[in-house]
C-alpha positions as CSV (number, residue, x, y, z in Angstrom):
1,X,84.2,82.7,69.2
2,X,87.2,85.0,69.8
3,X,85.3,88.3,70.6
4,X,86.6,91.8,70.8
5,X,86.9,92.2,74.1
6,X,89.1,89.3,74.7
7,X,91.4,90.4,72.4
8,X,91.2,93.8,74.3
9,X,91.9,91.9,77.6
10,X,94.8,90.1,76.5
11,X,96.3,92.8,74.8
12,X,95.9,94.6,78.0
13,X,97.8,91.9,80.1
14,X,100.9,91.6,77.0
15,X,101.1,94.6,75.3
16,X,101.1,92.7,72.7
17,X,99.6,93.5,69.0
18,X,95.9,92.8,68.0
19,X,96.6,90.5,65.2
20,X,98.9,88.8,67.6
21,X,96.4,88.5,70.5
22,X,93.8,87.0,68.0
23,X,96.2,84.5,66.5
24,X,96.9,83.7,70.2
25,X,93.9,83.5,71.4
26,X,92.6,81.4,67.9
27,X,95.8,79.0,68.2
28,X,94.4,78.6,72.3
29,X,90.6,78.4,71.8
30,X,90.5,81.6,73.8
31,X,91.7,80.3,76.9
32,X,93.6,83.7,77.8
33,X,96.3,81.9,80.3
34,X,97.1,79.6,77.4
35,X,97.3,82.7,74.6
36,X,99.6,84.3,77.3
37,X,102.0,81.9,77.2
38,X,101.6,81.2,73.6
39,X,102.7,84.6,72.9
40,X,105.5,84.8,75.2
41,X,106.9,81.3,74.0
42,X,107.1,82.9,70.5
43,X,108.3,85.8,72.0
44,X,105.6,88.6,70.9
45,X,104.7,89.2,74.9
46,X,108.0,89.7,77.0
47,X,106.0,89.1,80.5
48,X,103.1,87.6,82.0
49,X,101.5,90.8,83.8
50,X,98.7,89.1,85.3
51,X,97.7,91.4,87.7
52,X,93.6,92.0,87.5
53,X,92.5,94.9,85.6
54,X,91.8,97.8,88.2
55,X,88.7,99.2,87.4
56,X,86.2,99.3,90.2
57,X,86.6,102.8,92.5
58,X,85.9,103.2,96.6
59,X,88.4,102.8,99.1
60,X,90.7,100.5,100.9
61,X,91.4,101.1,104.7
62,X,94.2,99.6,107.2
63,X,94.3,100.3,110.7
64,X,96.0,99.0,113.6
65,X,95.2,98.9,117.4
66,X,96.9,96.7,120.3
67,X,97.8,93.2,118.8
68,X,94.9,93.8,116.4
69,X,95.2,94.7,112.8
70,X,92.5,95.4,109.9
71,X,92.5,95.6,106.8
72,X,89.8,96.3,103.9
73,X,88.1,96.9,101.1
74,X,84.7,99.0,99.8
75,X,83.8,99.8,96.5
76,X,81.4,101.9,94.8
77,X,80.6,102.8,91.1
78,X,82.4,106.1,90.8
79,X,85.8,107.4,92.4
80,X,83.3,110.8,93.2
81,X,81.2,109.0,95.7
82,X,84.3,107.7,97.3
83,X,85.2,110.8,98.5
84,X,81.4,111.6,99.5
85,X,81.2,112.0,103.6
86,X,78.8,109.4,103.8
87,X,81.2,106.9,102.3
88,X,84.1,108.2,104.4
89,X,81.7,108.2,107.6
90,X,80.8,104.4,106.4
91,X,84.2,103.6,106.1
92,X,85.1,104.7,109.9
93,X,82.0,102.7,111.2
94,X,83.2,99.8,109.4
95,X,86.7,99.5,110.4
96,X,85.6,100.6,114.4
97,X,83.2,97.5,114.0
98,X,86.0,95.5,112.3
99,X,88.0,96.0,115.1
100,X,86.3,95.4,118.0
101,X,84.6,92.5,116.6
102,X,87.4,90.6,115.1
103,X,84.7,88.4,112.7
104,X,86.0,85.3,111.0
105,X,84.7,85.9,107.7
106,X,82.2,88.0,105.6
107,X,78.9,86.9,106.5
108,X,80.1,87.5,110.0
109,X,81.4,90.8,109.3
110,X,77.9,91.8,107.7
111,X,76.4,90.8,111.0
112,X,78.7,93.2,113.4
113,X,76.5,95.6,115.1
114,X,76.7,99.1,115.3
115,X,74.2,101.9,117.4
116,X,72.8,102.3,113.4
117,X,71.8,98.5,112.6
118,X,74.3,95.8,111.4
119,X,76.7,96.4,108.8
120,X,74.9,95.0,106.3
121,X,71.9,97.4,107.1
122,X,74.2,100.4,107.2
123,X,75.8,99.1,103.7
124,X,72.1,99.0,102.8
125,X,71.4,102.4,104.0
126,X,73.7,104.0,102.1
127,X,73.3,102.4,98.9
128,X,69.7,104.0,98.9
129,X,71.2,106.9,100.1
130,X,74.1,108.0,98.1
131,X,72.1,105.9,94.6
132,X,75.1,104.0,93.9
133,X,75.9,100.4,95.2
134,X,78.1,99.7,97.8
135,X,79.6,96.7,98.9
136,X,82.5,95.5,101.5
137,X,84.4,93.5,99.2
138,X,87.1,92.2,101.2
139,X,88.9,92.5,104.5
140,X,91.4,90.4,107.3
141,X,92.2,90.5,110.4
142,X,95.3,90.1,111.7
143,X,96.6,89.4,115.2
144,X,100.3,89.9,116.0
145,X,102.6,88.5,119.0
146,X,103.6,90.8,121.6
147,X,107.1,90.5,120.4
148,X,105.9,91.6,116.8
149,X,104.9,94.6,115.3
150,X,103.0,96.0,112.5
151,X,103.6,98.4,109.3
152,X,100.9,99.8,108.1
153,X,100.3,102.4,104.9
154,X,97.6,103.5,102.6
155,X,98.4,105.3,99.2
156,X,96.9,108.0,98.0
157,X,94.0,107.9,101.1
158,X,93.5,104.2,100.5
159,X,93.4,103.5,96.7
160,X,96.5,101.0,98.0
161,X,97.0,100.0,101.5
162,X,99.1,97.1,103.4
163,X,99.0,95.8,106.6
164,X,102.6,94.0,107.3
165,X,103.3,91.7,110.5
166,X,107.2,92.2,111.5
167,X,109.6,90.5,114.1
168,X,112.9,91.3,115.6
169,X,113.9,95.3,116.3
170,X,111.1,97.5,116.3
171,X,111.4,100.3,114.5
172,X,108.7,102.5,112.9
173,X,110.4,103.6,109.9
174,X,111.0,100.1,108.9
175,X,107.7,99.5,109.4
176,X,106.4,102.3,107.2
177,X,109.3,101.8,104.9
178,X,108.5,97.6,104.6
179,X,104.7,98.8,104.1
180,X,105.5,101.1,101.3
181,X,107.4,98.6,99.9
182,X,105.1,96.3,99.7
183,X,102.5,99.1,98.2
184,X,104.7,100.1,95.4
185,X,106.4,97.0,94.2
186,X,103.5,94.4,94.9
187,X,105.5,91.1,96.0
188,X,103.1,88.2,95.6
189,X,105.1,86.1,98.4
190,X,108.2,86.7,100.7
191,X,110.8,84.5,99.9
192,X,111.1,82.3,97.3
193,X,110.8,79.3,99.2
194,X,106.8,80.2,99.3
195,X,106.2,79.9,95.6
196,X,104.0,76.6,94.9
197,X,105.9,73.9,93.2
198,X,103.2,73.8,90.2
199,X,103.9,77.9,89.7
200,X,108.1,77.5,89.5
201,X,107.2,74.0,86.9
202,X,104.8,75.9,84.6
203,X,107.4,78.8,84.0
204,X,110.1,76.2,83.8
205,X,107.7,74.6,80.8
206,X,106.9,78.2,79.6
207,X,110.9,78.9,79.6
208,X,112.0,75.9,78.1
209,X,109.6,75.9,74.9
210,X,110.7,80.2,75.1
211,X,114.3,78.4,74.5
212,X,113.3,75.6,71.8
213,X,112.1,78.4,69.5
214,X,115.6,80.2,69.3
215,X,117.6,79.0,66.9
216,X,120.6,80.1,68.9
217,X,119.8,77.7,71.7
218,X,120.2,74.7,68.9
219,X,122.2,71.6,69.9
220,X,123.4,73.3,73.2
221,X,124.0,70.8,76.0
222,X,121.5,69.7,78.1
223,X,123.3,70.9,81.7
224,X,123.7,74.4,79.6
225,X,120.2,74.1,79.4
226,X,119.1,74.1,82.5
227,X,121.8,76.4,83.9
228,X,119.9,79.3,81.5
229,X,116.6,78.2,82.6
230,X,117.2,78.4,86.0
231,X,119.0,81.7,85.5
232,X,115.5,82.9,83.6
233,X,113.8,81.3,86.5
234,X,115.4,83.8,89.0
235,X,115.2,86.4,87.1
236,X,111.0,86.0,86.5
237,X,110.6,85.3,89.7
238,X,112.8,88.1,91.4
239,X,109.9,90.9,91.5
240,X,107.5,88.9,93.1
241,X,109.3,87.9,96.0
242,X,109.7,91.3,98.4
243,X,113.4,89.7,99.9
244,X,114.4,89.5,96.2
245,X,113.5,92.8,95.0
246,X,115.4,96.4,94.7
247,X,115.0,98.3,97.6
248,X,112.7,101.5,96.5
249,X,114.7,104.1,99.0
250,X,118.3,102.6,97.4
251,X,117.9,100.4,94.6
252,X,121.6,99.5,94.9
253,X,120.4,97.4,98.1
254,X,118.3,94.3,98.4
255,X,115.0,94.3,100.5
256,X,116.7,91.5,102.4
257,X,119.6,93.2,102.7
258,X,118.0,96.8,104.3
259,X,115.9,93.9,106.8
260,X,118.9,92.2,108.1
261,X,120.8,95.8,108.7
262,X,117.6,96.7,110.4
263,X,117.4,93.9,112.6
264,X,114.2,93.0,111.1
265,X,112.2,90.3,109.6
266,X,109.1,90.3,107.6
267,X,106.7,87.6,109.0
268,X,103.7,88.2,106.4
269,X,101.5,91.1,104.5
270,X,98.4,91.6,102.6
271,X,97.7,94.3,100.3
272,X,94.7,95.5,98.9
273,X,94.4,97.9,95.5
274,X,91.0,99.2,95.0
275,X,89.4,97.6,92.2
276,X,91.9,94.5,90.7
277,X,90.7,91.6,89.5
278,X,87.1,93.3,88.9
279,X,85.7,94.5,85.4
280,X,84.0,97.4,85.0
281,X,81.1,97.5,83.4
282,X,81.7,99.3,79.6
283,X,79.5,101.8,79.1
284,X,78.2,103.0,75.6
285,X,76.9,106.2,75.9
286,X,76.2,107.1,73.1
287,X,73.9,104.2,73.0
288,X,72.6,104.9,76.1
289,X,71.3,108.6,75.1
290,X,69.9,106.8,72.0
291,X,68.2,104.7,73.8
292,X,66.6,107.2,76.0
293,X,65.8,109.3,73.1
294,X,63.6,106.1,71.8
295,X,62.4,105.7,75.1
């Protein structure tokens, strides 16, 4: 059954119409990937934005100290408690225990002690507290070389925040400018040459039947072909690799360009946006204070 609200959702990742979207989403037996790249082979939908809706509030946080580097995320149900003390104070706690524990993964990180309880009790805590859950979502740690050296930035007092690992001349601005890079564009990898085989075939697939569709590309040689598609391939790919795309403070200039000038090289980053890839819960309120009137 194609519902409302995956029409909703996929209109929401292609811009695409509703009448399209359900057709789509009909013609795919609403797989959303599938509609996707139903609609942009008959052209309706001119990219695949696939980034997660952003919907859940709290904070992300990135701090750096020595060869150590942290970086995370908390949530809550409403942006107004994430700017309650008690969150913020939470937050501090969190990242001290982060990094001075170094844990390998979440159930580790739940267990760090602090003079309060663990984290987990602390999470706890102010969940009953502040009558709103709270939960650590995410979070890395990240050790850098002696030689190396980290760029770290969080946007608008964490709603974004990176944590980038660079070799080669340090610099500070570079750092902060690589970081905010990173924050404002959102590359997916570094180079090209990271992009998974099966990602670069599945857009070649997506391209070619984008191609059989226009008349114009009719009985044009095979080499021309692939030329074009390789061309589109380039081009698709071009804002998700951070060497690839405009530099922000002079678009005129390559990322890769400003890093080589710089005497720098980006070994790897992580960035966190409070909220993607998690849907928020649609409220009805006006069913809800019918409800409580009946109750």
């Amino acid at each position: 059954m194609i519902t409302a609200s995956l029409v909703k959702e996929l209109r929401e990742k292609t811009g695409a119409g509703m009448m399209d979207c359900k057709k789509a989403l009909t013609e795919c037996d609403g797989n959303i990937e599938k509609a996707i790249d139903w609609l942009r082979e008959k052209g309706i939908a001119k990219a695949a934005k696939k980034s997660g809706r952003i919907a859940a509030e709290g904070l992300s946080r990135v701090a750096v100290e020595g060869n150590t580097g942290v970086i995370f995320e908390v949530n809550s149900e409403t942006d107004f408690v994430a700017k309650n003390d008690q969150f913020l104070a939470l937050l501090d706690t969190i990242q001290g225990a982060l990094l001075a524990n170094k844990p390998a993964d979440m159930d580790a990180a739940l267990a760090c002690k602090t003079a309060e309880g663990t984290l987990a009790d602390m999470i706890t805590t102010a969940t009953a507290t502040i009558g709103e859950k709270i939960t650590l979502r995410r979070f890395a740690v990240v050790e850098k070389a002696d030689d190396e050296f980290f760029g770290a930035y969080m946007h608008m007092g964490g709603k974004i925040s990176v944590l980038s690992v660079l070799s080669g001349k340090e610099d500070a601005a570079v750092a902060k400018n690589m970081a905010m890079q990173i924050a404002s564009m959102s590359p997916t990898y570094i180079t090209r040459d990271e992009i998974p085989a099966d990602v670069v075939e599945h857009e070649r697939g997506v391209q070619l039947n984008i191609m059989k569709e226009d008349p114009k590309m009719a009985g044009k040689p095979e080499q021309m072909l692939q030329k074009i598609i390789e061309g589109k391939l380039s081009k698709h790919f071009k804002d998700q690799c951070l060497m690839d795309q405009e530099f922000f403070l002079n678009p005129d200039q390559k990322v890769s360009q400003f890093l080589k000038e710089s005497s720098a090289t980006v070994k790897s980053f992580i960035r966190y946006a409070v909220g993607e890839g998690i849907e928020k819960r649609e409220e009805n309120f006006a069913e809800e204070v019918m409800n409580q009137i009946k109750g």
